[in-house]
C-alpha positions as CSV (number, residue, x, y, z in Angstrom):
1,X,0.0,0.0,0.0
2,X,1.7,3.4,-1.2
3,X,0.0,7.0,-0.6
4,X,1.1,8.9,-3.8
5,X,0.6,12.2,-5.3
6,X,-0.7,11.5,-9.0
7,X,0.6,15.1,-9.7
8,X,4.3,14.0,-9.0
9,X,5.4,11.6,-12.4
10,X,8.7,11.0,-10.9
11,X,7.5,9.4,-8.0
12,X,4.2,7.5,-9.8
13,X,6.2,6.0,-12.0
14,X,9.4,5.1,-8.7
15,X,5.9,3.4,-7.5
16,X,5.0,1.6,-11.0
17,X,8.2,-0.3,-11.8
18,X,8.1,-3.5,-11.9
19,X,4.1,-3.2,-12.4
20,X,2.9,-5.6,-15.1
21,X,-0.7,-4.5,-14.9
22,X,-2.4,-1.2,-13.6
23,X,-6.2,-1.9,-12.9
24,X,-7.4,2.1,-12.2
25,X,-10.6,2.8,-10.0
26,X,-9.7,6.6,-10.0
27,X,-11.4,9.2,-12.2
28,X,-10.6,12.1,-14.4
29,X,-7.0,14.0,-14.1
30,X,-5.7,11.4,-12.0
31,X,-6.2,8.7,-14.0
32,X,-4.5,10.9,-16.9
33,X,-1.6,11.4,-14.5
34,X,-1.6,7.5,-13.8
35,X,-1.8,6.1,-17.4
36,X,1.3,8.4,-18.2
37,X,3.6,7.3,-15.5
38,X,2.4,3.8,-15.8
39,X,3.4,3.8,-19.9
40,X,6.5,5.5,-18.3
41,X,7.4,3.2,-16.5
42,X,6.9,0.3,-18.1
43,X,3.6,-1.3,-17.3
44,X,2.4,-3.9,-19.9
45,X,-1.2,-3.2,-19.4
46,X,-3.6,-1.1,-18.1
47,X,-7.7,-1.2,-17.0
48,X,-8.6,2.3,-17.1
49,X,-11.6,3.3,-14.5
50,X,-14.4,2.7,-17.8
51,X,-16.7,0.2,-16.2
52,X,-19.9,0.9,-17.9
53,X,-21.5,0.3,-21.4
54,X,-19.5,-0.2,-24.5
55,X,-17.4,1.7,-25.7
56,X,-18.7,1.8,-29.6
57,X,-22.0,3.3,-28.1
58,X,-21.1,6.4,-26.3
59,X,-21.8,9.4,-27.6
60,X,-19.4,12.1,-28.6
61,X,-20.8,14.4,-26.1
62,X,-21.8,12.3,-23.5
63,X,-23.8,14.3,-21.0
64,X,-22.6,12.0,-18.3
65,X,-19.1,12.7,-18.7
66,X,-19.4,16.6,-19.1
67,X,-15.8,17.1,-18.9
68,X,-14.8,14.6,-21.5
69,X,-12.6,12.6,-19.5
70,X,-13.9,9.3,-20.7
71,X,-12.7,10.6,-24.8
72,X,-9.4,12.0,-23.0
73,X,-8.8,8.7,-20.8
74,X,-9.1,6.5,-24.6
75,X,-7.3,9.1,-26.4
76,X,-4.3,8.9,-23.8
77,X,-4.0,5.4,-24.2
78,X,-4.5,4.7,-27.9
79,X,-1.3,7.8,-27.5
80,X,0.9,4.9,-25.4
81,X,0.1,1.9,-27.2
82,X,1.7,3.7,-30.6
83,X,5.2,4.6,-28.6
84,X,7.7,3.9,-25.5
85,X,7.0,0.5,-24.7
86,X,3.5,0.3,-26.6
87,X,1.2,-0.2,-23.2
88,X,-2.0,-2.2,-24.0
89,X,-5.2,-1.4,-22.2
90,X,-8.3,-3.5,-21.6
91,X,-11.7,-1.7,-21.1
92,X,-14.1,-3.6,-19.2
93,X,-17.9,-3.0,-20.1
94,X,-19.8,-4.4,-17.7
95,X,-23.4,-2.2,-18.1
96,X,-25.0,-0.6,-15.0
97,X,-24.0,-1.8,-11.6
98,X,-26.5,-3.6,-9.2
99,X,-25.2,-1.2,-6.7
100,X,-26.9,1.7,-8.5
101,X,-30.4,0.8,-6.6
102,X,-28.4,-0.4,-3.5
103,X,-29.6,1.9,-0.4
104,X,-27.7,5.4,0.0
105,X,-26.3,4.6,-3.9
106,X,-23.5,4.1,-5.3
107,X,-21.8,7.0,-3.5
108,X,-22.5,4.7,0.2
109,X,-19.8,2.7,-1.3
110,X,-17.7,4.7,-2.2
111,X,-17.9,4.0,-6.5
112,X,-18.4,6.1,-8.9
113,X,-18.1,9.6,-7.1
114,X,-17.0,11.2,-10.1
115,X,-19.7,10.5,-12.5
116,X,-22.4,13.0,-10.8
117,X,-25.3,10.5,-10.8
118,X,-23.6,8.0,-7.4
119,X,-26.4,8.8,-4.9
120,X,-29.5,7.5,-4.0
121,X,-32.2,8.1,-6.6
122,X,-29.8,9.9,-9.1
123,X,-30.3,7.4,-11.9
124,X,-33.7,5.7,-13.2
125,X,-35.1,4.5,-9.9
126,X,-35.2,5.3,-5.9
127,X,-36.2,2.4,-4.0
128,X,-36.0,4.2,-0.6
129,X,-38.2,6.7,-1.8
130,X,-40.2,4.6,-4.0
131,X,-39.8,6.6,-7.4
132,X,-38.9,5.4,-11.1
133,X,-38.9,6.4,-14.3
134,X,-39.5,4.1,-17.2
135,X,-38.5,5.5,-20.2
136,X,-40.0,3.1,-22.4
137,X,-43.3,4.1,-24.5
138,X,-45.5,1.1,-26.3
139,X,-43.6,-1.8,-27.3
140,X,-39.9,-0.1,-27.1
141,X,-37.5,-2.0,-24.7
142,X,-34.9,-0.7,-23.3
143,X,-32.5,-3.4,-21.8
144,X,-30.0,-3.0,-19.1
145,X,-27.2,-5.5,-19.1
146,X,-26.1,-5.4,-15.1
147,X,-23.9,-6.3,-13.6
148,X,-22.3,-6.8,-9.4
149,X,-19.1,-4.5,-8.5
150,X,-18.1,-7.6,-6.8
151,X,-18.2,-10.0,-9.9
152,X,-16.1,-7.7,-11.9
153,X,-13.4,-7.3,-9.4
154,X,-13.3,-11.2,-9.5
155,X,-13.9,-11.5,-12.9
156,X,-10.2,-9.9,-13.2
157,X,-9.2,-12.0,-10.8
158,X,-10.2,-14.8,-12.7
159,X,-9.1,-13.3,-16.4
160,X,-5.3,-13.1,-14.8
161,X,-4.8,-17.5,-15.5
162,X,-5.2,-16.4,-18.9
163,X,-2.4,-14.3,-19.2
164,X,-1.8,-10.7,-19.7
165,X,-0.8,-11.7,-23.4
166,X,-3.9,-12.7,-24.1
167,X,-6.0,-9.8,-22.9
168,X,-8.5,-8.3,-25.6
169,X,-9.0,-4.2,-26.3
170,X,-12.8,-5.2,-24.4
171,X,-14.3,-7.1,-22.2
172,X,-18.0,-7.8,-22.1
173,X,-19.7,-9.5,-19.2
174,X,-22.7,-9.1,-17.2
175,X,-24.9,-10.9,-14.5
176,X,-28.4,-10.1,-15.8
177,X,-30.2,-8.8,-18.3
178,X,-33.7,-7.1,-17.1
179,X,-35.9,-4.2,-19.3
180,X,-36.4,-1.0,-17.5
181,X,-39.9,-1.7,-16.8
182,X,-38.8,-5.7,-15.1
183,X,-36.0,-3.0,-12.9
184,X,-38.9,-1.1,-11.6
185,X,-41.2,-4.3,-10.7
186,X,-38.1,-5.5,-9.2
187,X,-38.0,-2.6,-7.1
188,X,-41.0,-2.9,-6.0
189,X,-40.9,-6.1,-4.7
190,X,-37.7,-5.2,-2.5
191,X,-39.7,-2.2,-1.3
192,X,-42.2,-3.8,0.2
193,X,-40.2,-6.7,1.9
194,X,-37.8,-3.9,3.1
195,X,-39.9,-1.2,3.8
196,X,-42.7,-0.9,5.9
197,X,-44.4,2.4,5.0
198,X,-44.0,1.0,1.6
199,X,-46.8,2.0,-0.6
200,X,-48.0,2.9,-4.4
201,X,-44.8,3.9,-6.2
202,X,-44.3,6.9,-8.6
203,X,-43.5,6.0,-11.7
204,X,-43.4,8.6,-14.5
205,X,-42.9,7.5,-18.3
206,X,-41.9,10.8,-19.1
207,X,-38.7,11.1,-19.8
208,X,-38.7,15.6,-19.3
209,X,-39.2,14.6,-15.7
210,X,-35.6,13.1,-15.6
211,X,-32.2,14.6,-15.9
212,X,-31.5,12.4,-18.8
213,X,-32.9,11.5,-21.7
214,X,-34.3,8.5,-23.5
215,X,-31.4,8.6,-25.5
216,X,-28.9,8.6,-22.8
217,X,-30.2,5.3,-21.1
218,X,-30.1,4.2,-24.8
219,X,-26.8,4.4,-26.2
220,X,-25.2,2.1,-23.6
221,X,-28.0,-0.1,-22.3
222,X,-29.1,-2.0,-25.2
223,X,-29.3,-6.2,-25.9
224,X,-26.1,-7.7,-26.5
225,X,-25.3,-9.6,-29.5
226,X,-25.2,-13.7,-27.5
227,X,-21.7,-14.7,-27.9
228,X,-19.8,-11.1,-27.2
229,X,-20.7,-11.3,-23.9
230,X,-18.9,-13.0,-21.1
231,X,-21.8,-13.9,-18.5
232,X,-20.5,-13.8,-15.0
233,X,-23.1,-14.8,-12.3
234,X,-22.8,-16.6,-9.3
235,X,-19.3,-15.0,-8.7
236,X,-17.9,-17.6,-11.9
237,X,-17.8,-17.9,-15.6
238,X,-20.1,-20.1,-17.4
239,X,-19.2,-22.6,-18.9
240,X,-19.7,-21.6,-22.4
241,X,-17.6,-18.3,-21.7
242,X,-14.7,-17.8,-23.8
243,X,-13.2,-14.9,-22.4
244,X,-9.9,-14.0,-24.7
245,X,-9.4,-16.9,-26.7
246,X,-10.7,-15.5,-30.1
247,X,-10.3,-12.5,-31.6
248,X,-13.8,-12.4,-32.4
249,X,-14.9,-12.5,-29.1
């Protein structure tokens, strides 16, 4: 365990030697600061602090990264793997967090600070103070691939007996795959084991009522493909996962 400064290179990258692989939890300028000394220094590989929806469905101006870190953070590291010692990365989409609904939010834990939507009731659904919004009108789905904090920190774990050499640009895994409207009923049900004033919920299908739009659920919530995802539930692979050993994966 080191306490560093990420605005001191010299001594990030004194820390970094010898580092094969840098898995980041940090946002923003520190994680700039980090991907440069780690490419300084050497580091084979790194996991930037990207654990959401995939990459190919962001939007140029995401309105959840108003700073445009997540564009500078790729940008950075597409910059290391063309010079010094040509530093891979591995992005690891992994959808929306479970721990989005959890009580007190993300922000109880401690993940996702940075992202301004970490507390309770920030994004789609408060199940403390039984509220929702389903942004889905008629026969439009919108599916959330979802997936435990927990099960991606093992599913590292596990992805190390494969060998840094044969780490892809992406992961994909998940641990469910609900519709926003199956969400909601799903937080209803908890509420009313966990809650004893619980009640009617409010549930608004109008999207104006939210800080986000339809569109920004959208672009990195939708149905996977079948075999480009790596399921992870019950804290292992499944069987039929393939994780790294094709190229097309």
């Amino acid at each position: 365990m080191h306490t560093v400064n990420y605005e001191d290179q010299e001594d990030l990258q004194f820390i970094l030697r010898g580092i094969n692989l840098v898995i980041s939890t940090i946002p923003r300028h520190a994680q700039l600061k980090l991907i440069d000394a780690a490419a300084h220094a050497g580091v084979s590989r790194f996991v930037p602090s990207e654990f959401e929806g995939s990459l190919d469905r962001r939007p140029r101006d995401d309105p959840l990264d108003p700073g445009q870190y997540h564009k500078a953070t790729m940008s950075r590291l597409r910059h290391w793997s063309k010079r010094g010692n040509r530093m891979k990365s591995t992005v690891v989409t992994c959808g929306v967090f479970y721990e989005r609904f959890a009580p007190g939010g993300m922000e109880s834990l401690d993940i996702g600070s940075s992202t301004n939507i970490s507390s309770q009731g920030s994004y789609l659904m408060d199940v403390g103070y039984q509220q929702a919004l389903i942004v889905e009108k008629g026969n439009q789905q919108i599916w959330l691939n979802m997936t435990s904090a927990n099960d991606v920190a093992y599913f590292l774990v596990a992805a190390l007996e494969l060998g840094l050499e044969n780490w892809l640009p992406e992961f994909k895994i998940r641990g469910d795959q609900l519709s926003i409207a199956e969400v909601v009923r799903w937080g209803e049900y908890i509420s009313k084991g966990l809650l004893s004033t619980a009640g009617e919920w409010c549930i608004s299908t109008e999207a104006s009522n939210c800080r986000y739009t339809l569109h920004d659920f959208c672009h990195r919530l939708s149905r996977p493909s079948g075999r480009d995802q790596c399921c992870f539930t019950q804290l292992r692979p499944c069987k039929t996962c393939k994780i790294a050993r094709t190229a097309s994966h």
